[in-house]
PLY file of the C-alpha trace (Angstrom):
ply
format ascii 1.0
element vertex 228
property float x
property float y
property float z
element edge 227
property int vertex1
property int vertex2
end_header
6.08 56.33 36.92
7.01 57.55 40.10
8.16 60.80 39.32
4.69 61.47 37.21
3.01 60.47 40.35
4.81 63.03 42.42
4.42 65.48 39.69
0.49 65.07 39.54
0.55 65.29 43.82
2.83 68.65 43.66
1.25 71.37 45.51
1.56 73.41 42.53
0.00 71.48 40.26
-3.16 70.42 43.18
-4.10 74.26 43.13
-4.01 74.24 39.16
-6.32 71.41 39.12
-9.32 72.64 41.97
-12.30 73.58 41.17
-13.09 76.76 41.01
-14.54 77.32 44.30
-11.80 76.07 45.85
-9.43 78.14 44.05
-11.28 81.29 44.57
-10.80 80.32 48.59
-7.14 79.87 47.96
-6.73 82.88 46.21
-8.58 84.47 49.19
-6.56 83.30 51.87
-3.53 84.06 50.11
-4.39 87.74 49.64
-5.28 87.82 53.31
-2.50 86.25 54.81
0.24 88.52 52.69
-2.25 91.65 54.32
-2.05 89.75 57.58
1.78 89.59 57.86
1.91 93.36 56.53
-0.40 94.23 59.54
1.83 92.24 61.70
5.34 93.75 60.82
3.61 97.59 60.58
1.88 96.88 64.26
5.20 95.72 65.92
7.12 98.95 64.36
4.73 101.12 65.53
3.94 99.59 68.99
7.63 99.86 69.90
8.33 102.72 68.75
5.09 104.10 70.75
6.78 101.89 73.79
10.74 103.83 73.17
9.33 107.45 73.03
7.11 106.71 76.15
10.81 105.56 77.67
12.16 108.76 76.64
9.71 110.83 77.31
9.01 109.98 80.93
13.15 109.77 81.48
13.13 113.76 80.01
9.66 114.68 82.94
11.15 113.23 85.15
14.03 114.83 85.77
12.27 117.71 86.44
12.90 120.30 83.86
11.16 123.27 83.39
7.16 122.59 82.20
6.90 125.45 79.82
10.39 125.05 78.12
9.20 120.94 77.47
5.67 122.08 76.17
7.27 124.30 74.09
9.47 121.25 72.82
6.89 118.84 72.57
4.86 121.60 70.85
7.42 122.19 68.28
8.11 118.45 67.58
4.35 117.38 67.10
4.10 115.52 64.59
7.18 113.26 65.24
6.09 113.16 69.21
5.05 110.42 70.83
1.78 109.49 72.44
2.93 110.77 75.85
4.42 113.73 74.94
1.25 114.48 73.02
-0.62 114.05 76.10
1.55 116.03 77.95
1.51 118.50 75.50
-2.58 118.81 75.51
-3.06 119.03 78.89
-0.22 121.57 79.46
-1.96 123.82 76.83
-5.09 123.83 78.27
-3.56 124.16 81.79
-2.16 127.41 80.56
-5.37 128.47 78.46
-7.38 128.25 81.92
-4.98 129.65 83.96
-4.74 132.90 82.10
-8.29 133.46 82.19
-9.19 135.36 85.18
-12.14 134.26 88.44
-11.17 130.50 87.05
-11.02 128.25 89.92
-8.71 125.51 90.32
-10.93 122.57 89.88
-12.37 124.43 86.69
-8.67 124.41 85.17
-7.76 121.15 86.45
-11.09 119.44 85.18
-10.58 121.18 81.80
-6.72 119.77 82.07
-7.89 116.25 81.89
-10.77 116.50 79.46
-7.90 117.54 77.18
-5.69 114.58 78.04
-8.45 112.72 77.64
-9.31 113.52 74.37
-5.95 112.86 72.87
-5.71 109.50 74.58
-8.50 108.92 73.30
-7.09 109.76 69.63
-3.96 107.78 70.84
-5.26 104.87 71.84
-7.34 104.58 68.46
-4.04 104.97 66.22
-2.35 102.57 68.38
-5.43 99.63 68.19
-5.64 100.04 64.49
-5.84 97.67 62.31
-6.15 95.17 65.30
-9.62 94.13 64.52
-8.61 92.90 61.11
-6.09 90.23 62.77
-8.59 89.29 65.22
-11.04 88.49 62.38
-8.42 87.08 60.67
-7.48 84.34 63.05
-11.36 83.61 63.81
-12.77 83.60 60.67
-9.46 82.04 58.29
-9.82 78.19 59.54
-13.30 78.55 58.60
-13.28 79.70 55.36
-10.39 77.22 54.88
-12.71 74.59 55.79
-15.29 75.74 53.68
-12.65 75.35 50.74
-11.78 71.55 52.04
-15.41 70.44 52.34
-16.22 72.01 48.60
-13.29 69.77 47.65
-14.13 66.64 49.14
-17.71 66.78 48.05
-16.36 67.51 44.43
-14.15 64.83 44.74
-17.10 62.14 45.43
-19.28 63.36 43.52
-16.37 62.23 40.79
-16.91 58.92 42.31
-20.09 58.35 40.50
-18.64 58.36 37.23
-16.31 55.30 38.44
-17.11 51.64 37.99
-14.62 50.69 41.07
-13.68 53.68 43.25
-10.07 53.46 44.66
-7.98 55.39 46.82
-6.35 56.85 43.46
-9.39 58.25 42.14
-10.02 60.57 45.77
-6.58 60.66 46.74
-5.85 64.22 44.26
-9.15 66.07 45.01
-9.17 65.29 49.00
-5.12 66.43 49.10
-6.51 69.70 46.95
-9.47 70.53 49.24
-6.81 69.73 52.68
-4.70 72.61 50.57
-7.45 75.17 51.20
-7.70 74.14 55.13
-3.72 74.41 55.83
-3.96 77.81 54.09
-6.24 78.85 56.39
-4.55 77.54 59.01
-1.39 79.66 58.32
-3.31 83.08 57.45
-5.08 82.54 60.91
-2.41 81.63 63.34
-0.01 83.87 63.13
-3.29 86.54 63.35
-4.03 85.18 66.45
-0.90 84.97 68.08
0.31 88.89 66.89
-3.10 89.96 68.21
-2.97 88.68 71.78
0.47 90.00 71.92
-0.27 93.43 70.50
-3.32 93.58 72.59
-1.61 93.35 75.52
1.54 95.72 74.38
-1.26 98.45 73.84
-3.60 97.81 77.11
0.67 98.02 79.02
0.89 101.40 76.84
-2.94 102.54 77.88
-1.93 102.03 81.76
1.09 104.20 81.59
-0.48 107.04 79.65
-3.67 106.39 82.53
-0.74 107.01 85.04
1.14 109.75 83.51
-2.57 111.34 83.53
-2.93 111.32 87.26
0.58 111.92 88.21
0.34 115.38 85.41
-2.59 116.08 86.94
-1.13 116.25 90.37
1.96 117.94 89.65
-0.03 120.63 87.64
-2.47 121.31 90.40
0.32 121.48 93.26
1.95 124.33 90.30
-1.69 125.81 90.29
-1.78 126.43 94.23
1.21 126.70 94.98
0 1
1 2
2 3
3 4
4 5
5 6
6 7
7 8
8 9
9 10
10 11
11 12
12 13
13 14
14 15
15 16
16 17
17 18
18 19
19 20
20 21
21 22
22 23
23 24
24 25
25 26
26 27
27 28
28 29
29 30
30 31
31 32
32 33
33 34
34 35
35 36
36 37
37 38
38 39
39 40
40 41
41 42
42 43
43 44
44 45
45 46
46 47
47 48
48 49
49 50
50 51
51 52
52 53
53 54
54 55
55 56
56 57
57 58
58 59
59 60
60 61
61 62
62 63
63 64
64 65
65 66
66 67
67 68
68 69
69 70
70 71
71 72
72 73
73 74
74 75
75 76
76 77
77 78
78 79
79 80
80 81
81 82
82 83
83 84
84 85
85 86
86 87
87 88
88 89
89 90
90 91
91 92
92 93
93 94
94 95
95 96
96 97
97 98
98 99
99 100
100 101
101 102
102 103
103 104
104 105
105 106
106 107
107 108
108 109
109 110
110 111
111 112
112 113
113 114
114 115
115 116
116 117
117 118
118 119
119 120
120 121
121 122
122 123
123 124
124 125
125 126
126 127
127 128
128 129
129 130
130 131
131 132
132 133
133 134
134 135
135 136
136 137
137 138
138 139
139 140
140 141
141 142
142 143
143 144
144 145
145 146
146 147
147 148
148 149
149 150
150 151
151 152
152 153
153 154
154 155
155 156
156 157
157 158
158 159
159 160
160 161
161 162
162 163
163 164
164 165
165 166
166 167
167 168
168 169
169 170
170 171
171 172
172 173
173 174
174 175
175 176
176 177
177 178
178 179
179 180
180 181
181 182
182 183
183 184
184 185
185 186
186 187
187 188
188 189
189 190
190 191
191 192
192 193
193 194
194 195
195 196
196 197
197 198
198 199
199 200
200 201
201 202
202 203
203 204
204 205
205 206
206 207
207 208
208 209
209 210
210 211
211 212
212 213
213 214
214 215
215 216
216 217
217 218
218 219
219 220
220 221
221 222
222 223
223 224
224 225
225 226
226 227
């Protein structure tokens, strides 16, 4: 008797037996917690990756090599560059467009410098924060649907009730541990949303102050190159 009992209260067999409703939920949380953690893992890749070449990068400038030869580097290596060197690489490009063009005055070049760094932070920043906004609606709006799931249950369950000449614990005890099923599974999609998010968020606003400051400090070094 025992083991049928346990049997019958099996997860397994408490998602077989919901209603509908509350399997459609499930089925919905499921799929967006396995997108979730996909999210997560591709994020953390990317953001320190983004974090390494930015190390690299900045270890390479520097050291003070010659500006044209690491354009011309960071030119030839575009599409495996990072964010910093494609900032760099932007800015030095139009620094050099300006330059060439004659009666252009140095605020002129410099002014069209930074509208170019600009621009691909911009484009930076955007590829970086992808995706974000799905794990931040993810960890808000999981619970809830979860709970939707659990109070479709419930009400299922005593609504059953009515049907039964003496209600025990026996007869709610299967469709109230089903319907707590759909709230724990939104539980899990939504907390480990919430927690990747904040830290991302604040990887990526770390990664948006050092390309900020790489911006100025270009900036200055190109403009003492332009006078000097």
């Amino acid at each position: 008797m025992s083991a049928t009992v346990t049997q019958d209260m099996s997860m397994f067999h408490l998602i077989g037996s919901a209603s509908l409703p509350v399997q459609l939920v499930m089925a919905l949380l499921l799929v967006t917690s396995f997108l979730s953690w996909w999210f997560i893992f591709r994020k953390l890749f990317v953001i320190r990756q983004a974090m390494r070449q930015s190390d690299e990068f900045e270890n390479v400038f520097w050291k003070g090599p010659d500006l044209n030869a690491l354009y011309q580097s960071a030119a030839s290596s575009r599409h495996t560059a990072g964010s910093m060197e494609r900032i760099f690489e932007a800015g030095f490009r139009e620094f050099i467009k300006h330059k060439r063009q004659p009666g252009m005055d140095i605020s002129t070049v410099m002014d069209g410098t930074r509208r170019a760094m600009r621009a691909t932070y911009q484009r930076e920043m955007d590829s970086l924060e992808s995706h974000l906004s799905f794990l931040a609606t993810v960890g808000s709006v999981s619970p809830y649907v979860g709970l939707f799931g659990t109070v479709w249950g419930i009400m299922n369950s005593f609504r059953g009730l009515s049907n039964v000449t003496q209600a025990t614990i026996a007869h709610v005890a299967p469709g109230i541990a089903e319907a707590l099923i759909a709230t724990a599974m939104g539980l899990f999609a939504a907390i480990p949303a919430v927690i990747a998010y904040n830290r991302y968020a604040n990887n990526i606003d770390r990664l948006a102050t050092r390309f900020e400051s790489f911006m100025e400090e270009l900036s200055n070094v190109l403009q003492r190159q332009a006078t000097g």
